[in-house]
N, CA and C atoms as an extended XYZ file, in Angstrom:
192
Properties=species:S:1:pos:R:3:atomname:S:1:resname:S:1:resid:I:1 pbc="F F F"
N        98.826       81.629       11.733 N   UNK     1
C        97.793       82.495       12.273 CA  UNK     1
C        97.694       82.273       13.775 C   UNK     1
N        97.662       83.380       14.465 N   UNK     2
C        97.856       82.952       15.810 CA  UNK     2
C        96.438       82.517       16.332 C   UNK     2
N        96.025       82.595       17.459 N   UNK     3
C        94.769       81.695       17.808 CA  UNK     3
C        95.015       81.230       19.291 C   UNK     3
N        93.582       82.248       19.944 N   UNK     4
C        93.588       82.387       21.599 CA  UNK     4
C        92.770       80.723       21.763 C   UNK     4
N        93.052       80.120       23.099 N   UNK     5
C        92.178       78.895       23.862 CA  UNK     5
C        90.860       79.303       23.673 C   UNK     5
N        89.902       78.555       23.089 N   UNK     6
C        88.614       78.630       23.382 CA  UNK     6
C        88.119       78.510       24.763 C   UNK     6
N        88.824       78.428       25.874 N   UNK     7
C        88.560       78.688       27.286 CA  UNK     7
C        88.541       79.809       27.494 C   UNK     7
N        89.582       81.091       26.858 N   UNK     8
C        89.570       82.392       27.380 CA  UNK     8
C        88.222       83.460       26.997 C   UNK     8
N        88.104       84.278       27.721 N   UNK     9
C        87.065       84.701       27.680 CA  UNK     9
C        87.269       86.194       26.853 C   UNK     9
N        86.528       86.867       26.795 N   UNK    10
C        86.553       87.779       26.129 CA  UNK    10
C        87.401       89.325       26.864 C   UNK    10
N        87.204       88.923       28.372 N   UNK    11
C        87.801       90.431       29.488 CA  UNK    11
C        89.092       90.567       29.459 C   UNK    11
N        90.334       89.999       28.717 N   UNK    12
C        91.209       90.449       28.474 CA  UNK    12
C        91.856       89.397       29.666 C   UNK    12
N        91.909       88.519       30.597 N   UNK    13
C        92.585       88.149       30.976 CA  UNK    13
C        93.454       87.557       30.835 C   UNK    13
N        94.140       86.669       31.955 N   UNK    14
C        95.782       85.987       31.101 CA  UNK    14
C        95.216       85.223       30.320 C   UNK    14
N        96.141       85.182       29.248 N   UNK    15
C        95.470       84.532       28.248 CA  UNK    15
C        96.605       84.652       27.165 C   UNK    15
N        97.252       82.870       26.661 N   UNK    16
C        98.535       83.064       25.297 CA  UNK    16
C        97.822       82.254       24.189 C   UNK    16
N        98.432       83.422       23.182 N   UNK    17
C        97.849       82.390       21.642 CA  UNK    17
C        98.945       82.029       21.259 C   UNK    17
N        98.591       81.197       20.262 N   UNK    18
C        99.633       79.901       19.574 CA  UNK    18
C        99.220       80.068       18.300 C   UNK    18
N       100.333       79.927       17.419 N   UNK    19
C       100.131       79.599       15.717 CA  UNK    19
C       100.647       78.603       15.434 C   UNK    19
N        99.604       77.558       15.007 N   UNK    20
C        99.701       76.574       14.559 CA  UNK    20
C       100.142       76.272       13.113 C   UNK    20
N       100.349       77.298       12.566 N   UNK    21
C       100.893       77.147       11.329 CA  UNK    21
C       102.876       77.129       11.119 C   UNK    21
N       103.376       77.602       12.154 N   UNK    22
C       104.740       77.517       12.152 CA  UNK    22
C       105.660       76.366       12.171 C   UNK    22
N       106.288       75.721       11.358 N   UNK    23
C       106.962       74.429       10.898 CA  UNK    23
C       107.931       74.188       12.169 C   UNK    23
N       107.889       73.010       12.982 N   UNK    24
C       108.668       71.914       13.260 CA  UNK    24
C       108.720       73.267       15.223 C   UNK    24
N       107.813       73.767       15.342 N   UNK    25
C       107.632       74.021       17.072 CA  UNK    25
C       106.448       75.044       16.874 C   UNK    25
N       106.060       74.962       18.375 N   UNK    26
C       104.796       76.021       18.277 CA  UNK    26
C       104.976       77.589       19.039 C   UNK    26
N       104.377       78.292       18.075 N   UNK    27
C       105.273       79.545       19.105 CA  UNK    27
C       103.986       80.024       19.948 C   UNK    27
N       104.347       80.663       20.937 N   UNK    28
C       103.491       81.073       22.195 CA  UNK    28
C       103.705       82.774       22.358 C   UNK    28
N       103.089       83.417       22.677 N   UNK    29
C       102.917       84.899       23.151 CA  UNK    29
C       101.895       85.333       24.054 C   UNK    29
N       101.994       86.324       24.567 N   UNK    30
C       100.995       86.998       25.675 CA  UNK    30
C        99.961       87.318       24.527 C   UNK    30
N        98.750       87.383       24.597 N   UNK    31
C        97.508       87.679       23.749 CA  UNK    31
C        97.704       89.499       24.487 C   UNK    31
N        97.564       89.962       25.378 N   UNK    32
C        97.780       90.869       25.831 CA  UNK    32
C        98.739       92.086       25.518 C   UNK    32
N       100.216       91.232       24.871 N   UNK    33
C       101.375       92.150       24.473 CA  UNK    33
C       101.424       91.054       22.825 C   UNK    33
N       100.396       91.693       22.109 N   UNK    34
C       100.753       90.888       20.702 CA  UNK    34
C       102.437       91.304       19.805 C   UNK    34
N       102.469       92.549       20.325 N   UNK    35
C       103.891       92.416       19.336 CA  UNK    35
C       105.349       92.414       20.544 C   UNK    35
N       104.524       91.893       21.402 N   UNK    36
C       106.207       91.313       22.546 CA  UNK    36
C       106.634       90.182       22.071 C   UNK    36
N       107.238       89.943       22.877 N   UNK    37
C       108.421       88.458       22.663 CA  UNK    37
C       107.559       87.367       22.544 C   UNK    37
N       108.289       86.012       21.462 N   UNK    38
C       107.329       85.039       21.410 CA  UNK    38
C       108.672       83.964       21.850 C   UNK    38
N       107.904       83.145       22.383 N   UNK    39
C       108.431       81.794       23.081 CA  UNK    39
C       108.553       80.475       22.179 C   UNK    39
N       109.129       79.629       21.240 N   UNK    40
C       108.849       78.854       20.701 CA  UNK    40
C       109.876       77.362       20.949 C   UNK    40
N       108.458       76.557       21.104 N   UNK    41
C       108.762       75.472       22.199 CA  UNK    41
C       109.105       74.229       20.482 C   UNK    41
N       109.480       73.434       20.828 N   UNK    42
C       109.379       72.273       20.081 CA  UNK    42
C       108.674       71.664       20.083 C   UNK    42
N       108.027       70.482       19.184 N   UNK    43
C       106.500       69.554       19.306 CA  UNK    43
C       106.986       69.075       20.458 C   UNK    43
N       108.209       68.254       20.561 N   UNK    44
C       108.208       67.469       22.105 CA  UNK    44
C       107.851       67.684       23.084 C   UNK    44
N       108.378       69.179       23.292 N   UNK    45
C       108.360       70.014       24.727 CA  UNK    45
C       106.555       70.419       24.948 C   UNK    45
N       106.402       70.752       23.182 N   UNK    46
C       104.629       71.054       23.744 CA  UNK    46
C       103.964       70.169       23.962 C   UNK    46
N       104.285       69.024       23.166 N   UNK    47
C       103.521       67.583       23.451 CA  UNK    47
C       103.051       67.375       25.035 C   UNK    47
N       104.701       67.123       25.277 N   UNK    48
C       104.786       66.517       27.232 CA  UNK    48
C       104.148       68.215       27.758 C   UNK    48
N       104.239       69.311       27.688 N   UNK    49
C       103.385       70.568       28.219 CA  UNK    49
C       101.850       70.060       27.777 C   UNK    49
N       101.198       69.666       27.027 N   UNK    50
C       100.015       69.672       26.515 CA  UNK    50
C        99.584       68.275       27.410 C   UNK    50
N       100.401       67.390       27.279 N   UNK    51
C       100.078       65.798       28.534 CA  UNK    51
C       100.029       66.240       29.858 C   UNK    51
N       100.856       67.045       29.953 N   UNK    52
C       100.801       67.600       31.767 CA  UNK    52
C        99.497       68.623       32.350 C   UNK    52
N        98.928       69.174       31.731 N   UNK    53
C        97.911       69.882       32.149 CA  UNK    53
C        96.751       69.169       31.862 C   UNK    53
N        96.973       67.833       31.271 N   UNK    54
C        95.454       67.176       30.746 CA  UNK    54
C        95.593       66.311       31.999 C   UNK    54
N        96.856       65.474       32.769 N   UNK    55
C        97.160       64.636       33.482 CA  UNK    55
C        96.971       64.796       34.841 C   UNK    55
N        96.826       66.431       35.137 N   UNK    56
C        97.473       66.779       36.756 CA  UNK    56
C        96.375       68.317       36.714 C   UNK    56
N        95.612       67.987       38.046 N   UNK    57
C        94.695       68.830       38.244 CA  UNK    57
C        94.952       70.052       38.615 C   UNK    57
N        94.291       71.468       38.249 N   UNK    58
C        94.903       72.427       38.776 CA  UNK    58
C        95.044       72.746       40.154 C   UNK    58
N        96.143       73.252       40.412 N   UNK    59
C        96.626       74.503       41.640 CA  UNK    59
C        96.345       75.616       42.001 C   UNK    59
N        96.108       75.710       42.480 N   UNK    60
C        95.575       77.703       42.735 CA  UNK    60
C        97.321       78.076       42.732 C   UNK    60
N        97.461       79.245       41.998 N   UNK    61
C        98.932       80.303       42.108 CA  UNK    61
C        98.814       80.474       43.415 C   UNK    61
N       100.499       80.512       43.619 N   UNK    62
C       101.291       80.972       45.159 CA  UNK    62
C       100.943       81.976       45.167 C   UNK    62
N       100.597       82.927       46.272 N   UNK    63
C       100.404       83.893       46.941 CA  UNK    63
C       101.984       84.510       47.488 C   UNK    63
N       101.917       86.207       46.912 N   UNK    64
C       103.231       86.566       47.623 CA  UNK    64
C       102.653       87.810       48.587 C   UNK    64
């Protein structure tokens, strides 16, 4: 079952859900484009992704 961050808000912004029910990686998609492409990472890769944003404070996005 997929399943948005309880951080995102309701206005549609960026914003990816995850289903936690999919065996042995977690898959990722745009909440925005539900039947586009899904990304599916391995526990490892999400693990160390899930340690790195708890570890290292945010950035404001580059400006083009």
């Amino acid at each position: 079952m997929w399943r948005k961050s309880s951080y995102s808000g309701n206005s549609g912004g960026n914003c990816i859900e995850i289903d936690d029910s999919y065996p042995g990686g977690v898959p990722v998609r745009d909440s925005k484009v539900p039947h586009g492409p899904v990304l599916i990472f391995g526990d490892a890769a999400w693990d160390s992704f899930i340690r790195g944003l708890v570890t290292r404070p945010a950035r404001p996005a580059a400006r083009s």
